[in-house]
C-alpha positions as a printed NumPy array, in Angstrom:
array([[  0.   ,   0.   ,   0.   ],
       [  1.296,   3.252,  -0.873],
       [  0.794,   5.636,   2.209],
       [  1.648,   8.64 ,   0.688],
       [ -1.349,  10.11 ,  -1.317],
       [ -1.057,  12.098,  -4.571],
       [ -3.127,  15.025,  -4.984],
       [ -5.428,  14.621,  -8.291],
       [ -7.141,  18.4  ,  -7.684],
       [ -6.117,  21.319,  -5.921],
       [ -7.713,  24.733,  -5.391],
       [-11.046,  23.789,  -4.026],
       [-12.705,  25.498,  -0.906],
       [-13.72 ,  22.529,   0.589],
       [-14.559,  19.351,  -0.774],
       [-17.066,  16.894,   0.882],
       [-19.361,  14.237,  -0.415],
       [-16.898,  12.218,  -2.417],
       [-18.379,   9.536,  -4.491],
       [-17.793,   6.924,  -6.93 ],
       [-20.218,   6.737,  -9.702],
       [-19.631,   5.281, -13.14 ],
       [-16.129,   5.614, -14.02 ],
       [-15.184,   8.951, -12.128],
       [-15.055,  10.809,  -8.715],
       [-18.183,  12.862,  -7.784],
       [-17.68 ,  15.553,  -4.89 ],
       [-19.304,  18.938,  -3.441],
       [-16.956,  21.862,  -3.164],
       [-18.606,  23.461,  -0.477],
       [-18.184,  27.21 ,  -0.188],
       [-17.86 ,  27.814,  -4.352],
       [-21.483,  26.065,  -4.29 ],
       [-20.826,  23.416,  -7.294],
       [-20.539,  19.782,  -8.012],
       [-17.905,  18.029,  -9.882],
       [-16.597,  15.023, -11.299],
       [-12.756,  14.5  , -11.941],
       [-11.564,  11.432, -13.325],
       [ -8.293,   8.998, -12.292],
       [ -6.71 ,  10.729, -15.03 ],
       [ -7.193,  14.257, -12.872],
       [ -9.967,  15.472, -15.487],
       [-12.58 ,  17.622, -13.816],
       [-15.962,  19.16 , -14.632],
       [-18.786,  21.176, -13.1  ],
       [-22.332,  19.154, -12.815],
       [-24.154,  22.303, -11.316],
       [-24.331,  25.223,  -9.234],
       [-26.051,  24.403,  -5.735],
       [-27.238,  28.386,  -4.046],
       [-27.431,  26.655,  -0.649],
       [-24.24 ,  25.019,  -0.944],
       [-24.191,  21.603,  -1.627],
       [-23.081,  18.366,   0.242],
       [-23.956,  14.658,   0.447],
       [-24.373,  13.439,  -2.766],
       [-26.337,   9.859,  -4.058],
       [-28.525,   8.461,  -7.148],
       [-31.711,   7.259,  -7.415],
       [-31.881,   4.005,  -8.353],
       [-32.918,   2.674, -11.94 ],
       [-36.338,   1.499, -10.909],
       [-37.978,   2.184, -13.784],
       [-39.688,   5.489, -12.647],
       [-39.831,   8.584, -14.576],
       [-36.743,  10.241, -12.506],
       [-35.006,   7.095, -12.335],
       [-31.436,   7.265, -11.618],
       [-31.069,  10.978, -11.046],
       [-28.782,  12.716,  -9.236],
       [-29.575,  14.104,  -5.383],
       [-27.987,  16.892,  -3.964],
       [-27.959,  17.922,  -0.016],
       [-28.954,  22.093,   0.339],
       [-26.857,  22.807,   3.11 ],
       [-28.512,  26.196,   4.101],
       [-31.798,  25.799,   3.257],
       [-32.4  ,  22.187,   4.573],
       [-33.63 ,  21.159,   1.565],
       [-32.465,  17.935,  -0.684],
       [-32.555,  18.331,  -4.528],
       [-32.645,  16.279,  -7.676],
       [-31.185,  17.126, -10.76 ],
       [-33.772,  16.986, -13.971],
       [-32.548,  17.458, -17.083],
       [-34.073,  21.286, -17.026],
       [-32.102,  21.744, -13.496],
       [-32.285,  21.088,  -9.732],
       [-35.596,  21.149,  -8.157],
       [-36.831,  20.189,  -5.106],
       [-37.165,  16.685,  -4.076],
       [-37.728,  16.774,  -0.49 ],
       [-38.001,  19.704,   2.531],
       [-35.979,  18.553,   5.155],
       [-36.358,  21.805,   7.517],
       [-39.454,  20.329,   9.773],
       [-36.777,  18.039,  10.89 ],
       [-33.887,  19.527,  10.536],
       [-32.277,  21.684,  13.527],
       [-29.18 ,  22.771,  11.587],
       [-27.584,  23.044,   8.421],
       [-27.931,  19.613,   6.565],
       [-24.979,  17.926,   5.441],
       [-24.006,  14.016,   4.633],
       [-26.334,  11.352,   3.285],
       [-26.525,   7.772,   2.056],
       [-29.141,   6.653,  -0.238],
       [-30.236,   2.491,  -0.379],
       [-30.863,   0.407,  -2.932],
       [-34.731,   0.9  ,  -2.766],
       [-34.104,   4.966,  -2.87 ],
       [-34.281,   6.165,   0.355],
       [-31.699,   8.886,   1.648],
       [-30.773,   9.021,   5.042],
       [-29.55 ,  12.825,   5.596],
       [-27.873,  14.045,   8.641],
       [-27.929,  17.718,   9.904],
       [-25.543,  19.991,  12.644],
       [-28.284,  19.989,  14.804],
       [-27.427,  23.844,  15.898],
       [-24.819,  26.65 ,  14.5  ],
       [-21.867,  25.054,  14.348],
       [-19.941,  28.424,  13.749],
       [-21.56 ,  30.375,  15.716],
       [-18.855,  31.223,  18.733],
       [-20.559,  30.346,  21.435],
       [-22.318,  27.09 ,  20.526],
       [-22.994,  24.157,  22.158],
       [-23.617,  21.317,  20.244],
       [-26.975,  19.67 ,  21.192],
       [-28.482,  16.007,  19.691],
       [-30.148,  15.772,  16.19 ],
       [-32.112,  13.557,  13.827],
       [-31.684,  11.733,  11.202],
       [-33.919,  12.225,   8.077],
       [-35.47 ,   9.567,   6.122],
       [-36.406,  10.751,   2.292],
       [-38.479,   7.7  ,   0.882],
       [-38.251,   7.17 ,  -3.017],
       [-41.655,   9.344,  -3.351],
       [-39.62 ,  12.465,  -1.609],
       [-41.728,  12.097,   1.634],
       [-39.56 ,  13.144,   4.627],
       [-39.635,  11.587,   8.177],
       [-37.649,  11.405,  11.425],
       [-35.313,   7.82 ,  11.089],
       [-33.67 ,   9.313,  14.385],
       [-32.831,  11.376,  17.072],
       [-30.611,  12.635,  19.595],
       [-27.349,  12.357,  17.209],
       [-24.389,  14.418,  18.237],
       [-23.843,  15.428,  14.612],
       [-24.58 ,  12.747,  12.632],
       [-22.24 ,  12.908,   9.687],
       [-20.868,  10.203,   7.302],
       [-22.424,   7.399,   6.999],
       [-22.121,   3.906,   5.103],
       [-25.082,   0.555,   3.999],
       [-23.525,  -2.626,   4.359],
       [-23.365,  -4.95 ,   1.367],
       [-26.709,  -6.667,   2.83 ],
       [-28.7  ,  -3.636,   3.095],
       [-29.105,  -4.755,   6.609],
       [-27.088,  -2.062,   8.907],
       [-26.851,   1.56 ,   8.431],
       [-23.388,   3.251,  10.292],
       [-23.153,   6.98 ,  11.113],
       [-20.919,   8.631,  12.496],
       [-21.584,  11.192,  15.464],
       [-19.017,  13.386,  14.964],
       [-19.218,  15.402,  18.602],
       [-19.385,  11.984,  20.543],
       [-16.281,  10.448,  19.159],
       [-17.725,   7.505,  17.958],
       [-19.626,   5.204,  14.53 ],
       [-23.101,   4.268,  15.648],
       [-24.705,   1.078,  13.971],
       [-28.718,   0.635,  13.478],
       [-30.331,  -2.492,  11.806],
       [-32.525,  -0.812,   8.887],
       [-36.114,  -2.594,   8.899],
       [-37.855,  -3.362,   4.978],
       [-39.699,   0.074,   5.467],
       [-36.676,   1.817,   6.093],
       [-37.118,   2.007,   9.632],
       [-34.357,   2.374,  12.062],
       [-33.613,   0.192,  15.196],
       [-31.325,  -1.593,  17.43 ],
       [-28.904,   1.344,  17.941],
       [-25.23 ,   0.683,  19.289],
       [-22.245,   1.737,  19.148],
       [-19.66 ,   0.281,  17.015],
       [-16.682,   2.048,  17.302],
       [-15.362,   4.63 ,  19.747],
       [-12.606,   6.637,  18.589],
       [-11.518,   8.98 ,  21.917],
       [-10.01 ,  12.341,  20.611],
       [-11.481,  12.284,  17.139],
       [-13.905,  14.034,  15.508],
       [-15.33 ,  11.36 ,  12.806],
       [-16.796,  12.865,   9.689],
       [-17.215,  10.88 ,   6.264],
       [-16.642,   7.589,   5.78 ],
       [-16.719,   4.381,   3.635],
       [-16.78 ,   0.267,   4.172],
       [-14.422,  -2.052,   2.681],
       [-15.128,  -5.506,   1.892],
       [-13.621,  -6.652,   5.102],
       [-16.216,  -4.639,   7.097],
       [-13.433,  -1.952,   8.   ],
       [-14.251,   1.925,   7.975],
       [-12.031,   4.097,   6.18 ],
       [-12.661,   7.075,   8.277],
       [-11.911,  11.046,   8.038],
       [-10.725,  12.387,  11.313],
       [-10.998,  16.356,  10.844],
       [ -8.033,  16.559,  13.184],
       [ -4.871,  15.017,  13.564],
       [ -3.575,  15.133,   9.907],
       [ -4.431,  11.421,   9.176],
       [ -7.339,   9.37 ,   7.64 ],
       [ -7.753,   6.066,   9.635],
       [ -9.295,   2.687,   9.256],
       [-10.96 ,   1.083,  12.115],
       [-13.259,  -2.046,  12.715],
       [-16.196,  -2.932,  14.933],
       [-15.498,  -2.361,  18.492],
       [-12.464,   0.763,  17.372],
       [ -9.303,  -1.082,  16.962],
       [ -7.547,   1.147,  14.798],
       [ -5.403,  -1.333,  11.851],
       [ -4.319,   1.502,   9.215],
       [ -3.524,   5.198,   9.262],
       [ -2.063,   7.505,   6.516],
       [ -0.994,  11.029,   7.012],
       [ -2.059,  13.761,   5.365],
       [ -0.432,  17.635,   5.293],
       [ -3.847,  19.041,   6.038],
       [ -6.843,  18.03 ,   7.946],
       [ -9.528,  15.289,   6.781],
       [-13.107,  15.721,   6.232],
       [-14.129,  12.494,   3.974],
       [-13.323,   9.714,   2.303],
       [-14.544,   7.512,  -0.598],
       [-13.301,   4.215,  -2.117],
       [-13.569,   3.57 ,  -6.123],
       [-11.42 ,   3.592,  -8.778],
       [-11.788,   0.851, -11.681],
       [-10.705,  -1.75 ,  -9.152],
       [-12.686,   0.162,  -5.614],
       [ -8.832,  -0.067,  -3.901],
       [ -8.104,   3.949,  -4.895],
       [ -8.971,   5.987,  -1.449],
       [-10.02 ,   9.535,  -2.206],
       [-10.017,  11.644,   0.481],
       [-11.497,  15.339,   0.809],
       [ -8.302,  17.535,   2.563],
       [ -8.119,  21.199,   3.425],
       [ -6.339,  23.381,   6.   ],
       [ -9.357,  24.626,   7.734],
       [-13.346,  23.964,   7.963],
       [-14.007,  27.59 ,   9.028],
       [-16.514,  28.86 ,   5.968],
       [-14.764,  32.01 ,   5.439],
       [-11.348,  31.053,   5.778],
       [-11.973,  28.003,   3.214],
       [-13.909,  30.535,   0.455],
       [-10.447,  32.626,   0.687],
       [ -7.335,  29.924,   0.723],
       [ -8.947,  27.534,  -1.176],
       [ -6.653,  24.509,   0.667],
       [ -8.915,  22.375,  -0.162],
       [ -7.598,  19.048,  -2.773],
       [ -8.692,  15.662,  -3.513],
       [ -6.019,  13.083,  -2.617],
       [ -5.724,   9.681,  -3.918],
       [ -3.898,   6.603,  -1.98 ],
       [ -4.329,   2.721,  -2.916],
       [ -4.802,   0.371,  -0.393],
       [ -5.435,  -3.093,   0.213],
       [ -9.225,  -4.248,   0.327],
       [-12.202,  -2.472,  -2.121],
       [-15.056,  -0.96 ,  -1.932],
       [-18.13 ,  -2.33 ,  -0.218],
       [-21.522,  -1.375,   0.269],
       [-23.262,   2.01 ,   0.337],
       [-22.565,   4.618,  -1.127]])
């Protein structure tokens, strides 16, 4: 494994949502309010322009419906998640009845339903506390309901290869928090599955070992844990990590969303942010 990444773009404000779909990289750039796609070969364009700045990304899945297969978008600011018709992004689902805070990462299951997470309160706001939030369900007719609550940030989060176990992570408790998904989409049988003491999880992604690549926002390092937090792989990074997505023609090419400060402003004006590439051992699994 090589554990020094390469940087395949540079000059972003902050990149988040990273996925693998079809034969490139798609990611949000936060603060410039677009969606890309670069491919291995470092080839990037812009999908669209999100005015509430975009985040977790997914696809709806090719169920023979009229939107089949479309692309949805997370609106960060207006707690809102989109779809992308051919004529533009409309609304696919209001998420502000449930949401307390910005919105920000989501998975989306084979049968269409998005699971988006939210801040819960203003998370740069100088004096905030950070209080427990839900998690949204968005069923494949864009109905929204509470899957949820009492997160501390609920961030990243990954399907396993069954479609039988949804894991989150809860950024401001330091840990990856499991549920068994029911066949309506239903949440239960919460746990914990990993603590990691003195990190700050964000976005993450499942290997076919059952590992969790997982971005640490501190500590200049992506790491790789399994159930119960033993900690088998890290590689350092210059900056700070914020996700992580496996794919590549094989799934064993690690992309991970770096920049040198999550801090809205700060990111709009240094543009640190880069998309970094590493290979490692074991591919893709799962959702997304």
């Amino acid at each position: 494994m090589n554990d020094h990444p390469d940087i395949l773009v540079r000059d972003l404000s902050f990149p988040e949502g990273p996925r693998w779909h079809g034969d490139r990289l798609w990611f949000s750039d936060m603060h410039t309010h677009q969606v890309h796609t670069v491919t291995e070969g470092g080839d990037c364009e812009t999908v669209c322009k999100v005015a509430g700045k975009p985040s977790g990304l997914g696809w709806l899945p090719q169920d023979g419906a009229p939107d089949a297969g479309r692309l949805l978008v997370v609106s960060m600011e207006d707690r809102r998640l989109l779809r992308l018709d051919p004529e533009g992004l409309v609304e696919f689902a209001d998420l502000s009845p449930f949401a307390t805070g910005h919105c920000n990462d989501m998975v989306v299951s084979e049968a269409g339903r998005a699971y988006v997470g939210n801040f819960g309160f203003d998370l740069h706001a100088g004096d905030a506390t950070p209080v427990g939030a839900a998690l949204v369900i968005v069923d494949r007719n864009g109905k929204a309901r509470e899957a949820a609550s009492e997160l501390m940030f609920p961030n990243g989060s990954v399907i396993t290869p069954d479609g039988g176990t949804l894991i989150l992570s809860e950024t401001f408790a330091s840990r990856l928090t499991a549920f068994d998904i029911a066949a309506d989409g239903r949440l239960g049988r919460r746990r914990t599955w990993a603590e990691v003491p003195g990190l700050f999880p964000d976005g993450c992604c499942l290997d076919e070992e059952g590992g969790i690549w997982l971005a640490t926002c501190t500590g200049n390092q992506v790491i790789r844990v399994t159930e119960g937090g033993a900690i088998t792989d890290r590689i350092e990074i210059e900056t700070e990590s914020f996700a992580c997505r496996l794919g590549g023609t094989d799934g064993r090419t690690l992309f991970l969303c770096t920049a040198g400060t999550s801090e809205p402003e700060e990111a709009a004006r240094d543009r640190t942010g880069r998309i970094e590439a590493v290979r490692v051992k074991y591919p893709r699994a799962g959702l997304p």
